[in-house]
LOTIDREN-126626 format. One record per residue (C-alpha): x, y negated, z; residue in one letter. Coordinates in steps of 0.25 Angstrom, whole numbers, plus 5000, padded with zeros to 4 digits. Each point is the difference from the previous one (the first is absolute). Example, Ala and Ser with C-alpha at 12.3 -4.5 7.8 and 13.67 -1.06 7.14 Angstrom:
// residues 2
504950185031A 500649864998S 
This chain:
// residues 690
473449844788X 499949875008X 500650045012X 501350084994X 500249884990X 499949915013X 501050095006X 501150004988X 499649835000X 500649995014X 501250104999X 500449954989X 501149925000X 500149835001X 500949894998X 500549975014X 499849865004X 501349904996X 501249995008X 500049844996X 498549995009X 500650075010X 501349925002X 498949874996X 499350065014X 501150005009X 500749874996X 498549965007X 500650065012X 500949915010X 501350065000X 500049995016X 498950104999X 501250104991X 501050005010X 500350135008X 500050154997X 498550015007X 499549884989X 500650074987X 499450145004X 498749915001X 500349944988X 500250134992X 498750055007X 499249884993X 500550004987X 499650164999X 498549965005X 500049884990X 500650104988X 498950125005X 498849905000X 500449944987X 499950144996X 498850045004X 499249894996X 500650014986X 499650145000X 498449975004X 499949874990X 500350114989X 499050095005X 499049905001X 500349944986X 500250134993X 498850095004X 498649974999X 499350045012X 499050134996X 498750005007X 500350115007X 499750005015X 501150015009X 501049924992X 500049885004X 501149905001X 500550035013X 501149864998X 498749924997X 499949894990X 501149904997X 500249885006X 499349884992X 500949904992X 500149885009X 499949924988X 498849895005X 499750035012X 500149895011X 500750035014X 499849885005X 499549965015X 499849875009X 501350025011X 500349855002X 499350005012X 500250135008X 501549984995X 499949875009X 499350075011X 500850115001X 501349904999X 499449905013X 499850145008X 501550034996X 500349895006X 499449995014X 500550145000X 501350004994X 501049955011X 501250044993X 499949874992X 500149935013X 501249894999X 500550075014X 500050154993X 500749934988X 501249935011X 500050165006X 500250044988X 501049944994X 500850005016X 499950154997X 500549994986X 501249915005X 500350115011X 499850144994X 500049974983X 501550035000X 500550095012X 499650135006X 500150045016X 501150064997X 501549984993X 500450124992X 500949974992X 501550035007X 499550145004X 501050084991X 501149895002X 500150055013X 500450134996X 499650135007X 499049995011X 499350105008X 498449985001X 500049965014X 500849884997X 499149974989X 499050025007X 500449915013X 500449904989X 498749974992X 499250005015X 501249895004X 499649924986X 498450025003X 500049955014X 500949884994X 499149994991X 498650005006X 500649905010X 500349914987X 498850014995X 499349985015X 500949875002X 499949944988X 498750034989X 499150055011X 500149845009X 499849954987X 498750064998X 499549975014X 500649864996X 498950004989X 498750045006X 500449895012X 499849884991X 498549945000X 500150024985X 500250135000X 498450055003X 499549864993X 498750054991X 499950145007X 498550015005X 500050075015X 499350114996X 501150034990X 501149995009X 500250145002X 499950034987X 501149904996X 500950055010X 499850144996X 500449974985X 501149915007X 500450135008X 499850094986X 500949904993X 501250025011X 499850145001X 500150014985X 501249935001X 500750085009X 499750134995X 500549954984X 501449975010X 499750155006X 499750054988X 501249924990X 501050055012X 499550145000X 500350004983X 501249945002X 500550115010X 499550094990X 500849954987X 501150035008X 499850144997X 499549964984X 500850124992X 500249914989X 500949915011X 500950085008X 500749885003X 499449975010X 499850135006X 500249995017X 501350115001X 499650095013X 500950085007X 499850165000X 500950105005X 500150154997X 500250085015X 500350115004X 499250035013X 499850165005X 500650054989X 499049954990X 500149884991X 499349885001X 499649854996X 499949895009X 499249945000X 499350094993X 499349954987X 498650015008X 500649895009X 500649944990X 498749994993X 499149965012X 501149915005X 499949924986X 498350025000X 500149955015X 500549864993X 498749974992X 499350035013X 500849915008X 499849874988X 498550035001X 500049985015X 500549865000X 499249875002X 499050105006X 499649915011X 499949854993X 498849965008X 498749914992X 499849874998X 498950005010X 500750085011X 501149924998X 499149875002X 499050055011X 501350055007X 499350145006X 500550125009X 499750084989X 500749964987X 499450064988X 501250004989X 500050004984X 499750144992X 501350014994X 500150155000X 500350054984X 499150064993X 500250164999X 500150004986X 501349914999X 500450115013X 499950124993X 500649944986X 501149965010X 500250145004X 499850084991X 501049914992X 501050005011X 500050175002X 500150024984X 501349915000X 500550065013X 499850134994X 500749974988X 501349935005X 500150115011X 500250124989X 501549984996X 500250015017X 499050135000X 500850054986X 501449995008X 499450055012X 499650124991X 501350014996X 500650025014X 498950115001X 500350074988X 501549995004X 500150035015X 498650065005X 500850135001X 500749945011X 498949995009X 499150094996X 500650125004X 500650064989X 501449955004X 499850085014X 499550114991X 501150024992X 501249985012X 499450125009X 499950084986X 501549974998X 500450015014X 499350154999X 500950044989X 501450025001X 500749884992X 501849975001X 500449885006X 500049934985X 498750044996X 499449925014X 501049874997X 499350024985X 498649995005X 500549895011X 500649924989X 498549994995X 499449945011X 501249895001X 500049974985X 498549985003X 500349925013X 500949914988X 499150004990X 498949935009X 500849905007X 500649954986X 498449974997X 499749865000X 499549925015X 499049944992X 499150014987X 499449864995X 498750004996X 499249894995X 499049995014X 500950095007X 501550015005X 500150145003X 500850055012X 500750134999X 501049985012X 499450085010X 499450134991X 501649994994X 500450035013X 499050095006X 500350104988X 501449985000X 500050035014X 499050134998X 501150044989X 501249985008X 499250075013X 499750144989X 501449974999X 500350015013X 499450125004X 500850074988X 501149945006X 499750045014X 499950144994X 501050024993X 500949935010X 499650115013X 500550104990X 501249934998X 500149985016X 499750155002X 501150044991X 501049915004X 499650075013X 500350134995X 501449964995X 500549955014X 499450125005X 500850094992X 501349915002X 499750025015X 499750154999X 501449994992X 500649945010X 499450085013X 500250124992X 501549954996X 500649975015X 499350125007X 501150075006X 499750154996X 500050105011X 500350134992X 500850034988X 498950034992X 499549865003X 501249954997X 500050064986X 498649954997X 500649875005X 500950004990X 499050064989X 499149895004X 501049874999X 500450064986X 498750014994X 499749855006X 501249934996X 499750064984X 498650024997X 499349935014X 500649884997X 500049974986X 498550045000X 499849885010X 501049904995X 499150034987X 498749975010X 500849875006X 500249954987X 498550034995X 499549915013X 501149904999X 499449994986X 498550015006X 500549885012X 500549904989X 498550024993X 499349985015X 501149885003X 499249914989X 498550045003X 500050055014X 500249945012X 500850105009X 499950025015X 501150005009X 499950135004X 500150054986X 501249904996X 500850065011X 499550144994X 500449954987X 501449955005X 500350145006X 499850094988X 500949924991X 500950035013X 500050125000X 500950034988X 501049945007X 499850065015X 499950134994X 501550024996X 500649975015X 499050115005X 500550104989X 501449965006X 499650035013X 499450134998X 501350044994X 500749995012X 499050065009X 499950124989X 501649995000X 500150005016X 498750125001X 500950084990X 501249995008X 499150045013X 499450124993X 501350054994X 500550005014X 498850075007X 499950114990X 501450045002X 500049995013X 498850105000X 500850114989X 500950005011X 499250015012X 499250104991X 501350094997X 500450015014X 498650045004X 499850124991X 501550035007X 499450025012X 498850074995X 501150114992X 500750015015X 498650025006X 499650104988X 501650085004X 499450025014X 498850084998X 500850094994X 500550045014X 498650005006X 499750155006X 499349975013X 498650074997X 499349945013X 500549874994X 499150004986X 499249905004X 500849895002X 500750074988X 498749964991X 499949855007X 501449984995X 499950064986X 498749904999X 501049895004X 500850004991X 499050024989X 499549875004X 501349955000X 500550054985X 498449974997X 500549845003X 501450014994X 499250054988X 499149885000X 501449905003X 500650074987X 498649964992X 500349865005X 501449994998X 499950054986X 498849904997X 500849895004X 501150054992X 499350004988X 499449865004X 501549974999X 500350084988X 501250095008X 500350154998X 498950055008X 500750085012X 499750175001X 500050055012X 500450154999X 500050045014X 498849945003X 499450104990X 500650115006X 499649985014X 498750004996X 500150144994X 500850075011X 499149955010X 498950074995X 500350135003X 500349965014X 498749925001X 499250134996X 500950105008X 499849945012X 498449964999X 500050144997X 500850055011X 499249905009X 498750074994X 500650155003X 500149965014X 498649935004X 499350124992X 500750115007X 499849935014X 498649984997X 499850154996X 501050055014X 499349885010X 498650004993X 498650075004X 500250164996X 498649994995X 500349894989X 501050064992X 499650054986X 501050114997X 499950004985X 500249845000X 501250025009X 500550114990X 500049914989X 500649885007X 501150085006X 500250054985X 500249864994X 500949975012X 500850114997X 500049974985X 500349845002X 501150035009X 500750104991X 499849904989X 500849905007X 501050105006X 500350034986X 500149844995X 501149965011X 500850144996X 499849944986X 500349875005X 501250045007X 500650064989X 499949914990X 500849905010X 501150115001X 500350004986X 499949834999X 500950005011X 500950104993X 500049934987X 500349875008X 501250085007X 500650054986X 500249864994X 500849965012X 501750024998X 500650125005X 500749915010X 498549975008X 499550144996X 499750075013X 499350145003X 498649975002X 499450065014X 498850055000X 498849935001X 499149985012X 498750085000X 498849904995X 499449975014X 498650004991X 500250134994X 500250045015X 498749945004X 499550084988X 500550135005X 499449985014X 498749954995X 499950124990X 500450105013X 498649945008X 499350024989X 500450144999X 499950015016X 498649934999X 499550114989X 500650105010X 
């Protein structure tokens, strides 16, 4: 098949065109046409078109020579025949005379071949061929510069400059075109033609200084020369708690970008030949303005190296970020109120303080500045910004942990003072007294040893706050007075003696003089209890009763004087004192106390039955009462008969230990005036049944 074996012809395979035609090609080329990244990517483009249409041309002559064209329709040679061997054929053509035509024509056209454009010419040669607007070249020498500076610099060079130029190439210009030679074989009609190309020339001329300057500010920046990188000032702030650049690389970048712009917009306003010569209101001025393309390269050159000599300061800057972001972002804050939530010892708080001032260090032992090759980097500022924002997480600790010491240096006065108040009270009762005692001999042992052992815990806490704190004078005097205290305590322990000693003393005194008076007193109560023996006045019960209450009451207090007494003896660890005959009072007077109430009841009962309304009495009630009358009186009838006996025989007993010399013939004894008011009582009673 003709179409598949045309096919295989030009997939196949060829012998690529030779490297020695290819290198025979470019040594056709002028090497100022090689030069620049931009011309050898446009050189490797050209080599691969010149190697592809080799190819393909190899590949149809082989079709061509090889098949034999079938006469089949629709297979046509679509590359069309070869070219014809120029072997004998004549190319020649008559162009003498339109060569000489088109030359006289260049001529009368041509005015850049006029002698004058020749004298401008080479004037501009001599002025611009080996200087740029600008002097670049001690930039770096002068060391670190912020880009204002630069910036205030190159405009100060510009206008320098531009008046240079203005002063000194620019009169001698107008100096040419003055001269009556200068316009000699310029036809009038041509005039503003000739000055238009004069214009073109000058405005070429200015822009090739433009442009040459612009280059050379750029090659400044050439990465293959950093010597003679400009070096800019940068710094690393801190600012609201965030860190910063300034200027920041933006700035920096449209400070640097800001610089071709300001080259491009000198020698804006050289003003024509024409409206220099014609002298109007209304000067028109050269077009020197750069062309975009030179612009943009300008740019876009200039941000790429910015870019590129700005990523070891980004790369420290990232560094600083990784490091100590957790300083200002809120995870510091975070992690001092969780602590300050959980209960932690005063060691455990200096621990996680001791962080934040070894991170204080850490960051002020970093270098001021980083060197870079465009940049000299900073860091004084962002140094201290996050030292301070350390040392202030510090401080709050610090402030922490020092109100808690504050509050318990507080506490440990006010026990010493409760000591003290407690310690020179003067006690108003014994028992007081004893817990006095109990009180100073607990503080001396256990109180004190357990706040010596405080003292010396927050002396040991005040030496830590002495190097990292900054005390008060409220709490230094706070301080002065707990490690006082030791030392004041001892006088008021020795005070406390003597006051114990002297209350003591006092109490001692006061409790024997009330066993005394307490002695006598129950005396007189037995001589009162001896005279109700000789009460026998009936009409008299009454006051009988009132005086039997009295001296209840008055045992009742004697009672309560010996409960005292012995408490207070047992506070001063004596023999207690027994009181026998207080004991017995209270049981002989409770016979009386009963005999007489009910005597006194016998009596209002009977008066109110005799004096009484007839119609109220209730005779079975009365019977009954009368009955327990009768009963109660015999039973106390019978307890003095008893009573009386048995002091017979004690009496007796007492007489039979006496000696024969003092033993007398007892008389007999006097009738009991109770049992007499028994017997008279009983007798009504008996009367009243009758």
């Amino acid at each position: 098949n003709s179409s598949s074996i045309k096919k295989k012809i030009k997939c196949s395979p060829l012998v690529p065109i030779q490297q020695e035609w290819l290198d025979h090609m470019l040594r056709l080329i002028p090497e100022s046409l090689k030069e620049g990244k931009e011309r050898e990517e446009l050189l490797e483009s050209l080599i691969n078109e010149v190697s592809s249409d080799f190819e393909n041309s190899m590949k149809r002559y082989l079709v061509q020579s090889v098949l034999v064209k079938p006469p089949v329709k629709s297979l046509e040679d679509e590359g069309g025949p070869l070219p014809e061997s120029p072997v004998g054929l004549d190319y020649s053509n008559p162009w003498h005379s339109s060569y000489v035509q088109a030359r006289n024509q260049i001529f009368s056209n041509l005015h850049i071949i006029h002698p004058t454009m020749k004298m401008l010419l080479d004037l501009g040669y001599t002025t611009f061929a080996d200087t740029v607007l600008l002097d670049f070249t001690g930039i770096r020498a002068k060391g670190p510069i912020d880009c204002e500076s630069l910036k205030t610099d190159l405009s100060i060079q510009t206008r320098n400059a531009e008046e240079k130029i203005m002063n000194t190439w620019y009169p001698k210009v107008i100096n040419l075109f003055t001269k009556k030679e200068a316009l000699e074989g310029v036809k009038p009609e041509k005039l503003d033609a000739f000055y238009s190309c004069v214009s073109t020339l000058m405005s070429n001329q200015l822009k090739d200084l433009l442009r040459r300057t612009v280059e050379g500010f750029v090659k400044l920046f050439d990465p293959k020369d950093q010597q003679r990188l400009p070096i800019f000032k940068i710094e690393l702030t801190f600012d609201d708690d965030k860190m910063e650049f300034y200027p920041t690389f933006q700035d920096l970048e449209d400070n640097v970008l800001s610089l071709v712009e300001q080259i491009a917009e000198a020698l804006q306003n050289v003003q024509t030949i024409p409206s220099w010569l014609s002298g109007t209101s209304t000067p028109v001025n050269l077009d020197t303005e750069l062309p975009e393309h030179v612009l943009h390269w300008a740019v876009d050159t200039l941000k790429a190296a910015v870019h590129r000599n700005l990523e070891g300061a980004r790369k420290h800057y990232e560094t600083y970020v990784e490091k100590y972001n957790w300083l200002l972002d809120g995870t510091a804050v975070e992690n001092i109120e969780t602590f300050q939530t959980e209960d932690h010892t005063f060691d455990e708080y200096t621990e996680f303080i001791e962080k934040f001032f070894s991170l204080a260090s850490e960051i002020m032992l970093l270098p001021q500045w980083i060197h870079y090759p465009m940049v000299r980097l900073d860091c004084e500022d962002l140094k201290t910004g996050l030292t301070n924002k350390a040392k202030a997480f510090a401080n709050i600790l610090l402030n922490d942990i020092a109100s808690k010491y504050r509050k318990e240096n507080e506490c440990i006065c006010s026990e010493f003072e409760a000591i003290k108040e407690h310690a020179l009270k003067v006690p108003e009762t014994t028992e007081e007294m004893m817990d006095l005692i109990s009180y100073v001999e607990k503080a001396r042992t256990v109180g004190i040893e357990e706040l010596i052992l405080r003292i010396q815990e927050s002396k040991r806490q005040m030496n830590y706050f002495l190097d990292v704190f900054l005390f008060p004078q409220e709490d230094l005097a706070l301080n002065a007075t707990i490690l006082m205290w030791p030392r004041k305590i001892n006088p008021i322990f020795d005070e406390n003696d003597e006051l114990i000693e002297n209350a003591k003393h006092k109490k001692e005194n006061e409790l024997m003089a009330k066993r005394e008076k307490l002695i006598l007193e129950i005396e007189k109560e037995s001589r009162r209890m001896e005279e109700f023996t000789e009460f026998a006045e009936l009409e008299r019960m009454q006051q009988y009763v009132t005086d039997v209450r009295q001296l209840q009451k008055r045992i009742q207090e004697s009672e309560e004087a010996v409960q005292f007494i012995n408490k207070e003896e047992e506070l001063f660890k004596w023999e207690l004192t027994k009181y026998p005959e207080l004991d017995k009072l209270k049981v002989n007077i409770e016979p009386y106390q009963k005999f007489f109430n009910f005597v006194l009841k016998w009596q209002r009962s009977e008066k109110r039955w005799m004096d009484g309304g007839f119609l109220d009495l209730n005779g079975e009630s009365m019977e009954a009462d009368v009955e327990e009358f009768s009963r109660e009186i015999f039973k106390t009838l019978k307890f003095f008969q008893t009573k009386l006996k048995k002091e017979l025989q004690e009496k007796r007993k007492a007489a039979r230990k006496r000696s024969l010399e003092e033993e007398k013939i007892e008389e007999e004894p006097k009738e009991n005036a109770a049992i007499t008011m028994c017997s008279t009582v009983m007798e009504q009673i008996k009367a009243f049944k009758v």
